[in-house]
C-alpha positions in Angstrom: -46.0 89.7 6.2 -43.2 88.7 3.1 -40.8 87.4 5.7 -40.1 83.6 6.2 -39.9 82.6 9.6 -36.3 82.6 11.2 -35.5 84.4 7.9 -33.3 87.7 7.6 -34.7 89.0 4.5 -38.2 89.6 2.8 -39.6 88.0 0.2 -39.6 91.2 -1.7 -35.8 91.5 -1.6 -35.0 87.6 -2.9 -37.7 88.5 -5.4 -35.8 92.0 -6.4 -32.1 90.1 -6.4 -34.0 87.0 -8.3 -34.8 89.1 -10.9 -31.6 91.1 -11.4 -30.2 87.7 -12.0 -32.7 86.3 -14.0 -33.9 89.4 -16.3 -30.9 91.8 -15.9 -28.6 89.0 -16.8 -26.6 90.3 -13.8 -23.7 88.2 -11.6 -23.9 87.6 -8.9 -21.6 89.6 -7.5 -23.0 92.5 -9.0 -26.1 92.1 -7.6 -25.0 91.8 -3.9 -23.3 95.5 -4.6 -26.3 96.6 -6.7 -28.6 95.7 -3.2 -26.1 97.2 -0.5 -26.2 100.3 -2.9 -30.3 100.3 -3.5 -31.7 99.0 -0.7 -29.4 98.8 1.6 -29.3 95.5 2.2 -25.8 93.6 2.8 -26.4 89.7 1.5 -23.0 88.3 0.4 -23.0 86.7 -3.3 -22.9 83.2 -1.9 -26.5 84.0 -0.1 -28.2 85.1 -3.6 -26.1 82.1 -5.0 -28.1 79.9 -3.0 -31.4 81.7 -3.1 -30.7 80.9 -7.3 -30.8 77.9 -6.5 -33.7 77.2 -4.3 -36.8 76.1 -5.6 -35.4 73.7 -8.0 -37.5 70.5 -8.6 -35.6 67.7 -7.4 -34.8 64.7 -10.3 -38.0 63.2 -11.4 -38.8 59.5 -11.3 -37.9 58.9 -14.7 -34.9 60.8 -14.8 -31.4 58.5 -14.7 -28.2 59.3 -13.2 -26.6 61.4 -15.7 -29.9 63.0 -16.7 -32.0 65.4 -16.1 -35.1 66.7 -17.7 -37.8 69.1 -16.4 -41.3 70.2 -18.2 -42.5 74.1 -18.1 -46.5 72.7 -17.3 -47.4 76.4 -18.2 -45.9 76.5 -20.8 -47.2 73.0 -22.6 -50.7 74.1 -21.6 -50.7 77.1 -24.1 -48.8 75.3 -26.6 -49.5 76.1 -30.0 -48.4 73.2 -31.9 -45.0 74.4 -33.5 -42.1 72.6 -31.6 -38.5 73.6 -32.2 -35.9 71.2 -31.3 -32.1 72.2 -30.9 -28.9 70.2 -29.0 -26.3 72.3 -27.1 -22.7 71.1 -25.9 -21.2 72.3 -23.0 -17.7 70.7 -22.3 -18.9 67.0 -20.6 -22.7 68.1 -20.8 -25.4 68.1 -23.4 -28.6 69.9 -23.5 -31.4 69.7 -26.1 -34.2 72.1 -25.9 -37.5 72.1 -26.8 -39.2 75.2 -27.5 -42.7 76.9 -28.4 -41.9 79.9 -30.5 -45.6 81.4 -31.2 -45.6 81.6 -27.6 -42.1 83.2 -27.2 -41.8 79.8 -24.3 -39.1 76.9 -23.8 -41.0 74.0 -22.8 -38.7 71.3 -22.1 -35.1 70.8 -21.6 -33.0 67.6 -21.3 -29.2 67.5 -20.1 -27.2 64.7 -20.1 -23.3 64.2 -19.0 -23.5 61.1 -21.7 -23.6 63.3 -25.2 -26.5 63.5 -27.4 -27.6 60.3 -29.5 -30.8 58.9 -31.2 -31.8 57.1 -27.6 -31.4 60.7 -25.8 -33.6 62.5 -28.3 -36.1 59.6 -28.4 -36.5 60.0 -24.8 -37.1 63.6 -24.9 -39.9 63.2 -27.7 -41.3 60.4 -25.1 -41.7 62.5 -22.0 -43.0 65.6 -24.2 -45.6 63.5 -25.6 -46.5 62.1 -21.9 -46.8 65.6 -21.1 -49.4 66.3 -23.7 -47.6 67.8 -26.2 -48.8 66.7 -30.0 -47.2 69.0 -32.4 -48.3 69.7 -36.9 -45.1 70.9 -37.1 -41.3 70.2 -35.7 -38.4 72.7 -37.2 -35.1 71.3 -36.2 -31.4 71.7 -38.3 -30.5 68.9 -40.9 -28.6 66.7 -38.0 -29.3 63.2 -38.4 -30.3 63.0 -34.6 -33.8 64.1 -35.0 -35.6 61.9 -38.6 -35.6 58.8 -36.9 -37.1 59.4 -33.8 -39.4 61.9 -34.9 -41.2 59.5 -37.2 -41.5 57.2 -34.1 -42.8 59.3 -31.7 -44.9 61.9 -33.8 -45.7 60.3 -37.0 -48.6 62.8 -38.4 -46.2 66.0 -37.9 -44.6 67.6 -40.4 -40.6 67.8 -39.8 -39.4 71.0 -41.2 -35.9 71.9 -41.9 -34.4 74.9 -40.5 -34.3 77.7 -43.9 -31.1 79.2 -41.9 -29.5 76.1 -41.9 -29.9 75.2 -45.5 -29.0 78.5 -46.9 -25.5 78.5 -44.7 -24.9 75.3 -46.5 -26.0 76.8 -50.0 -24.1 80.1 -49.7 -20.8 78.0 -48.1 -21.1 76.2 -51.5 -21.2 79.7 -53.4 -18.1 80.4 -51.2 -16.1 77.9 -51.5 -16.6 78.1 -55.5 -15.7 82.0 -55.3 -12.4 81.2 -53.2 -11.9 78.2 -56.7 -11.8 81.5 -58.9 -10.1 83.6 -57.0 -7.0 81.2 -56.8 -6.7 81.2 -60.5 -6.1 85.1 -60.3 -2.5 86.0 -60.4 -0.9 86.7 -57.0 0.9 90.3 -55.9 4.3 89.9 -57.6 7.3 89.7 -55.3 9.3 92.7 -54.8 13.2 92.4 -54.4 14.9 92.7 -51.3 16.0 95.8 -49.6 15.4 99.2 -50.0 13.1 100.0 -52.9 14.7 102.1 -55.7 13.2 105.8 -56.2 13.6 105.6 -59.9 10.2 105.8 -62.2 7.2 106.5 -61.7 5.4 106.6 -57.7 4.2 103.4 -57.2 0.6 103.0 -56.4 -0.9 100.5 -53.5 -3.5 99.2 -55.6 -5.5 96.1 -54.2 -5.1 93.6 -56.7 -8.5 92.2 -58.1 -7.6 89.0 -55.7 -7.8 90.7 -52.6 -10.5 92.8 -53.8 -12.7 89.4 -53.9 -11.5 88.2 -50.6 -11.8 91.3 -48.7 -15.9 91.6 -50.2 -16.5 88.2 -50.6 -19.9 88.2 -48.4 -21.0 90.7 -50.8 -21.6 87.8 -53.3 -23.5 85.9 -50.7 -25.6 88.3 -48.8 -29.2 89.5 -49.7 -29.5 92.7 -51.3 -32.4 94.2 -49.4 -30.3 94.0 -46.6 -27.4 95.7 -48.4 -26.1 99.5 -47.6 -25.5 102.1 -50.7 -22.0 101.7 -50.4 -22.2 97.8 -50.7 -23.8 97.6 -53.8 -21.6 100.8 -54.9 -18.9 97.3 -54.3 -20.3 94.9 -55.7 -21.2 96.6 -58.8 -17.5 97.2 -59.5 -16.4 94.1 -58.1 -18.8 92.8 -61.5 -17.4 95.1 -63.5 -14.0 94.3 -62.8 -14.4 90.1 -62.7 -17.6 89.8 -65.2 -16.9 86.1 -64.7 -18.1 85.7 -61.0 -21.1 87.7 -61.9 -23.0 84.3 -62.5 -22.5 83.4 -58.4 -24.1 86.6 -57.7 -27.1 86.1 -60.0 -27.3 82.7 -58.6 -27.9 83.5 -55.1 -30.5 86.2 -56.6 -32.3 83.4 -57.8 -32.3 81.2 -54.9 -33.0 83.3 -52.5 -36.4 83.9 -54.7 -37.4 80.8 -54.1 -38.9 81.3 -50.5 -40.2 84.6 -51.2 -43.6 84.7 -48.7 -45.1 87.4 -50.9 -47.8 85.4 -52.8 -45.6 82.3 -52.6 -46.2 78.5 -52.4 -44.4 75.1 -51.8 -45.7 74.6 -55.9 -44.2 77.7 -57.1 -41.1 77.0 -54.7 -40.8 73.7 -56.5 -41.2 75.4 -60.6 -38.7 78.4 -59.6 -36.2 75.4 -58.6 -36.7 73.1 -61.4 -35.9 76.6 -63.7 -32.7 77.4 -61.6 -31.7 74.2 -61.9 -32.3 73.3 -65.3 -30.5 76.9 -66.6 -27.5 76.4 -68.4 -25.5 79.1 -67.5 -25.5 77.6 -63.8 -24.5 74.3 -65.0 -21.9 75.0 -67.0 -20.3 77.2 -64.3 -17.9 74.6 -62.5 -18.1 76.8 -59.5 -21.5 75.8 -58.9 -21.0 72.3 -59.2 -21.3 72.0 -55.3 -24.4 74.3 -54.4 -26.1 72.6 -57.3 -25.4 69.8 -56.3 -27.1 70.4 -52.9 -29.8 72.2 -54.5 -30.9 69.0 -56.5 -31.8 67.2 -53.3 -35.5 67.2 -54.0 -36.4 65.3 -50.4 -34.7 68.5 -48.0 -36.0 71.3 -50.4 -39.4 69.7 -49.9 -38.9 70.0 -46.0 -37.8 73.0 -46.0 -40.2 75.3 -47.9 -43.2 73.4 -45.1 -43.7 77.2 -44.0 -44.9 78.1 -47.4 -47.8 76.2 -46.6 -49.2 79.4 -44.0 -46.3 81.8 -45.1 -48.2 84.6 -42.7 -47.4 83.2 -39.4 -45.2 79.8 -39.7 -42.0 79.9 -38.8 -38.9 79.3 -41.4 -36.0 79.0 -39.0 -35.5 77.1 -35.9 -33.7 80.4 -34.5 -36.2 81.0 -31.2 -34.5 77.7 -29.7 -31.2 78.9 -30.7 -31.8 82.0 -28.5 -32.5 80.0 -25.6 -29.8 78.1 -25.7 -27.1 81.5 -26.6 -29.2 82.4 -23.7 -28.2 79.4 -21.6 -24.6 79.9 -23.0 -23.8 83.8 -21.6 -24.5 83.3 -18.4 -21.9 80.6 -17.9 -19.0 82.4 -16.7 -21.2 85.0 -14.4 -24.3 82.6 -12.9 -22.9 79.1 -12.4 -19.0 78.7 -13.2 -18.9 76.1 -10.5 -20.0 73.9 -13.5 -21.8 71.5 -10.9 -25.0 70.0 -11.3 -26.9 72.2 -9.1 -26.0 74.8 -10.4 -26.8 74.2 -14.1 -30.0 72.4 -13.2 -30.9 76.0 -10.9 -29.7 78.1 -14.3 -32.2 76.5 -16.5 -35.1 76.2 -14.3 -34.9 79.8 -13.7 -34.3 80.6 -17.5 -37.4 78.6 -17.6 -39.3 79.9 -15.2 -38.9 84.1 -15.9 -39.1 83.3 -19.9 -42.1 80.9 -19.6 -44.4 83.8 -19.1 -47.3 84.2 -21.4 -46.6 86.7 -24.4 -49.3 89.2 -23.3 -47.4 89.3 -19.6 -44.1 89.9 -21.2 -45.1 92.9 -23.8 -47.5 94.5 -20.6 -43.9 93.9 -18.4 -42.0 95.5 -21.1 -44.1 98.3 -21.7 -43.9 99.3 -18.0 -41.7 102.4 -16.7 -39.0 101.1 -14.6 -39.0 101.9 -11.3 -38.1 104.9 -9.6 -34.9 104.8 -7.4 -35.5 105.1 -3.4 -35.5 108.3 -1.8 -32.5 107.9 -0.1 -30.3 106.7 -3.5 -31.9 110.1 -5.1 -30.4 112.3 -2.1 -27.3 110.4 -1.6 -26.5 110.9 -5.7 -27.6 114.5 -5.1 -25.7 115.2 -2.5 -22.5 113.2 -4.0 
């Protein structure tokens, strides 16, 4: 029993290289040696190559030449009605992925050779909606891609913006303003040529106070729970030194107040950022002229602080679809660097496959013990 008929391995042994592939990240040359070393078994790469790719659903009837798109069933059937949409490029191929994040599931995935436009993400929405998808809420980044469509195809959900996005953009505003002062700082003098003279007092390499803010600039930016002892040791002198950039720093304080879940709301969001705005200290400061200006955009603030509405279990960030697709991306070089159809179409239909599992199934396979080597391996390592 486990063996296919004219077939030289088991079931159990595609399953075992399958999942060194699939879970273990692992090439698959690696896993050809990994199997000759474990279980003795001698299948060349190519073989596991094309067991990766069995099992792939051929195109679907409404798929066009160019396209692909394929539906994890399971996975829509448990859906919990957040949907996270993100686009990925890949040299002459484009994939946008849909994905579940309550349930830890991608659900969809569409790849196209033509790019990613209005028409490709309209289609997507289409053939989610056919499969019985009807989402409250859709988080995606602030591309223009995703409005239009959205309000076509799912017209009662709510269309969050991504809170990761919208900070970058604030805090590359804060940035670019910091790098505005520090040019107005006077640069390290010019020394004269040749050997420097001996005569005076030693010289001492002092950072100017210029490179002190480029070399710490994320210090201004980045949120202080998160910082170490020794970076607010920094940052305190860095204020001490440059009292004028100390308003960027209280800035970002501020801001990143305004989505505090801790007894917050989208009402109290909306007060705390008519009072930022409206300080004068802020708008006086010409540095800020750019992340105020972004900050005034009533319409995007109001889409992005939709997870204030449940702030105990809605998600602020479209970063679980993200991870699918970084997922996706590191397993280029080592699973499918052919960079032919098959293979990509194999790649995520396995990625879909091992990390459409229910959430319960994945912490009760993650709790497990691993294995315990075969008897042989154990004597063979002994006796080496």
């Amino acid at each position: 029993s486990g063996v296919e008929p004219l077939a030289r391995y088991t079931t159990r042994a595609k399953k075992a290289a399958l999942d060194s592939v699939a879970e273990d990240k692992m090439p698959f040359v690696g896993v050809a040696i990994r199997m000759s070393r474990d279980f003795h078994a001698t299948p060349h790469s190519t073989t596991i190559l094309r067991w990766f790719r069995e099992g792939t659903p051929p195109p679907g009837a409404g798929d066009r030449k160019g396209e692909w798109t394929e539906v994890n069933a399971e996975a829509v059937r448990r859906f919990s009605g957040v949907l996270i949409l993100d686009e990925l490029y890949d040299k002459s191929y484009a994939l946008v992925t849909a994905t579940d994040p309550k349930q830890d599931q991608p659900l969809c995935y569409f790849l196209t050779s033509k790019g990613v436009t209005k028409k490709e993400i309209r289609r997507l929405l289409h053939r989610l909606r056919s499969a019985g998808i009807n989402p409250s809420t859709v988080i995606t980044d602030d591309s223009a891609l995703y409005p239009e469509p959205l309000r076509e195809v799912f017209p009662r959900a709510w269309h969050q913006l991504c809170l990761f996005h919208y900070t970058k953009n604030i805090t590359d505003a804060v940035l670019t303003g910091l790098r505005g002062y520090r040019k107005t700082l006077p640069k390290k003098r010019q020394r004269r040529r040749g050997r420097p003279s001996k005569r005076g007092r030693p010289r001492v390499n002092r950072p100017l106070p210029r490179t002190l803010l480029r070399l710490q600039r994320h210090l201004f930016v980045k949120r202080r729970e998160n910082m170490t002892p020794e970076e607010v040791q920094k940052l305190n002198e860095l204020l001490v030194l440059q009292p004028k950039v100390r308003v960027l720093r209280d800035f970002m304080d501020e801001y990143y107040a305004l989505f505090d879940r801790d007894g917050g709301s989208p009402r109290r969001a909306r007060l705390r950022r008519t009072l930022l705005l409206h300080k004068m200290r802020y708008r006086r400061c010409r540095w800020l002229k750019s992340a105020l200006a972004l900050l005034a955009d009533a319409n995007d603030f109001v889409r992005v602080i939709g997870f204030l509405r449940d702030p105990a279990g809605s998600e602020a960030t479209s970063n679980h679809v993200e991870r699918t697709n970084r997922r996706y991306r590191k397993r280029q070089k080592s699973h499918y660097r052919l960079r032919s159809d098959g293979s990509i179409r194999a790649a995520l239909h396995r990625m879909m496959h091992y990390h459409g599992r229910p959430v319960d199934e994945l912490a009760r396979r993650r709790g497990k013990a691993a294995p315990a080597a075969p008897l042989s391996t154990v004597l063979r390592r002994a006796a080496a």
